[in-house]
VOVO-591367 format. One line per 8 residues: number of its first residue (from 1); their letters; for each residue x, y, z of C-alpha. Coordinates in steps of 0.05 Angstrom, whole numbers. Example, Ala and Ser with C-alpha at 12.3 -4.5 7.8 and 13.67 -1.06 7.14 Angstrom:
% VOVO-591367
1) as) 246/-90/156  273/-21/143;
END
This chain:
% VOVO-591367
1) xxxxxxxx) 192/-90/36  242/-141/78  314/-150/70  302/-217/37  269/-178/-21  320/-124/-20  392/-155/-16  437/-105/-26;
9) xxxxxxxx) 516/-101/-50  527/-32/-59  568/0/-8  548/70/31  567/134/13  565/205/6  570/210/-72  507/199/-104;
17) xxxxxxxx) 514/145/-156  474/132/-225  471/82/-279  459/135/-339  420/88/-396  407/101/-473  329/78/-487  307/52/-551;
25) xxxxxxxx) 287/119/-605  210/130/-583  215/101/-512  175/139/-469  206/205/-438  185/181/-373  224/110/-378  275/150/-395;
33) xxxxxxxx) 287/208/-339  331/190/-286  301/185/-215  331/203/-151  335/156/-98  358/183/-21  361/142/23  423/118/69;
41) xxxxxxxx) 407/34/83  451/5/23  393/-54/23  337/4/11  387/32/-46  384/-40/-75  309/-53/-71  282/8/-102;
49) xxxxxxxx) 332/1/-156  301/-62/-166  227/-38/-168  242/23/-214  273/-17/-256  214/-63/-264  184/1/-276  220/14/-343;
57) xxxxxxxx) 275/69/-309  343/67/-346  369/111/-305  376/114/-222  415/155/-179  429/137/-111  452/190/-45  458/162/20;
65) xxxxxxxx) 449/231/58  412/291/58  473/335/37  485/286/-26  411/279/-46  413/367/-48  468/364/-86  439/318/-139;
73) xxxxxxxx) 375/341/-140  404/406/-161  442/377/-207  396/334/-250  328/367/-229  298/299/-232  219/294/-246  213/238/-195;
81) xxxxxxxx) 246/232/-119  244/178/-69  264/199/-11  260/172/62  259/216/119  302/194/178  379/202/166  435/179/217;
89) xxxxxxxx) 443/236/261  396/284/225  332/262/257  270/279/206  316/312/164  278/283/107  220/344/121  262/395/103;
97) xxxxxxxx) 297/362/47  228/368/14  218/431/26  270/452/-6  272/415/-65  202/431/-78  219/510/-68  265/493/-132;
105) xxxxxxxx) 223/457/-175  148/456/-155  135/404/-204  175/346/-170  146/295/-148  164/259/-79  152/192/-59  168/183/14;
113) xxxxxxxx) 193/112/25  198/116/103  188/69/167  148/124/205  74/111/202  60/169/259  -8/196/222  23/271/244;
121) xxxxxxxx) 90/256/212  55/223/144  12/290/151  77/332/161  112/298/94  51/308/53  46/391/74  122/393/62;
129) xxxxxxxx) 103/384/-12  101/296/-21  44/267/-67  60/201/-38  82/159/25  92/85/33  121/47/86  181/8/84;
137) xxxxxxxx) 152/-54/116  101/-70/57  112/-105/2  153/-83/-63  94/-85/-107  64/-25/-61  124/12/-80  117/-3/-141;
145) xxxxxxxx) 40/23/-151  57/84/-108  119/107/-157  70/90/-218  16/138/-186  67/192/-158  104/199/-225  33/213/-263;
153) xxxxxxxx) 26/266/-203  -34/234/-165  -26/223/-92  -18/155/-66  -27/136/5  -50/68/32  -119/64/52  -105/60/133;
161) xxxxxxxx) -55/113/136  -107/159/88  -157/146/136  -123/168/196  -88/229/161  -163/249/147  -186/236/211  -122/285/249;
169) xxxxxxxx) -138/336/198  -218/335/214  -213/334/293  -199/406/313  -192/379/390  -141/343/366  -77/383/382  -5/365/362;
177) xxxxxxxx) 15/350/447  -49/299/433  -3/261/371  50/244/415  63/172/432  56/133/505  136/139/506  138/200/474;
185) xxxxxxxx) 97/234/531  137/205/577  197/237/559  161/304/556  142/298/624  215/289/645  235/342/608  196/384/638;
193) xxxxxxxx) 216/358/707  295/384/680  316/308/677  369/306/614  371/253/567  414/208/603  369/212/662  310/198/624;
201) xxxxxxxx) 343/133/595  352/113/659  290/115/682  250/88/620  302/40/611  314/64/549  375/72/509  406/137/499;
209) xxxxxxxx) 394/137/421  317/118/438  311/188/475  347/234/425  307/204/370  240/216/400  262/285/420  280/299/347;
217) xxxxxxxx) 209/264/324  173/312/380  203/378/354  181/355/291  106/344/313  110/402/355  147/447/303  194/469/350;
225) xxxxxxxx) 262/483/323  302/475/390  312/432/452  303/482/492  237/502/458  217/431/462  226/435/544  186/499/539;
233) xxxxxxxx) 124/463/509  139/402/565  141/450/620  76/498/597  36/417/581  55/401/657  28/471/683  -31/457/646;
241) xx) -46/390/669  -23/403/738;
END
């Protein structure tokens, strides 16, 4: 879905937002029950507002962070949640989000609308408790047929990213260490060589942002909860291959 499509005007922040709407008598319930949207790109806001209301939804409610999407997930227990999974300064916050909304209400369902299209982070969202996943570089009609499938509770995922979900799941050879990108295994190695993240933007020439973001993508595919866990992993990968 591109900017052109999604031209936003509302502005960021912290308090979710909603447009409460009274259907016609006999409209159906679904139509009717307000759906959460997190994300924190205004333009993303605009565009599934857009496509849910093509949809038939009266009623959307916006939070640009994962602190504001908690807070109105708990407050209107919505049926349906879009929700991406990389906030400003959070990393994959987005995982855990999930996880915890699900832990409330097991019957949500979560569409994640995200940019990622790692196979091990798609497979990470869908064990967190998603039904679907959709990347924010296709078109607004796969949106669309993904939050008509989610909301009737059957999984959508495109046909590529299916295919190489089933295929990570099916290899046991394939490890996590084995998921990690060129880059990604380059900053692992440095890691483990006690190089800090400047250092290792120096040498990849690399921005600083670039190498706290794929450290916060690696704990993730690693499920390490800690840098210094993560340099742990680096060092034991270099003894091994050493």
């Amino acid at each position: 879905m591109n900017a052109q499509t999604m031209s936003a005007t509302s502005p960021k922040g912290e308090a979710p937002r909603g447009l409460p709407g009274r259907g016609p008598v006999g409209k159906d319930a679904a139509s009717v029950a307000p759906v959460l949207v997190i994300d924190d790109h205004p333009i993303v806001l605009q565009g599934c507002r857009r496509v849910l209301e093509d949809a038939g939804i009266e009623t959307v409610v916006e939070a640009t962070g994962v602190v504001a999407g908690y807070r109105a997930f708990h407050r209107l227990r919505p049926q349906v949640v879009i929700c991406d999974l990389t906030f400003q300064g959070s990393g994959l916050a987005g995982l855990a989000l999930i996880r915890r909304m699900r832990a409330i209400e097991p019957e949500t369902r979560v569409l994640v609308f995200s940019m990622h299209n790692d196979p091990v982070i798609v497979s990470r969202a869908l064990e967190a408790g998603a039904l679907g996943y959709v990347l924010k570089d296709h078109a607004s009609n796969e949106l669309f047929q993904a939050f008509e499938r989610v909301r009737v509770g059957e999984v959508f995922l495109d046909r590529r990213l299916a295919t190489e979900v089933a295929m990570l799941r099916a290899d046991p050879r394939r490890t996590p260490e084995t998921q990690l990108t060129p880059r990604e295994q380059q900053i692992l190695a440095r890691l483990a060589q006690g190089k800090s993240y400047g250092a290792i933007a120096a040498d990849l020439s690399v921005s600083y942002k670039t190498v706290t973001n794929a450290c916060s993508q690696m704990r993730q595919k690693l499920r390490v909860r800690t840098l210094a866990e993560l340099i742990h992993v680096a060092v034991t990968q270099a003894q091994r291959q050493g």
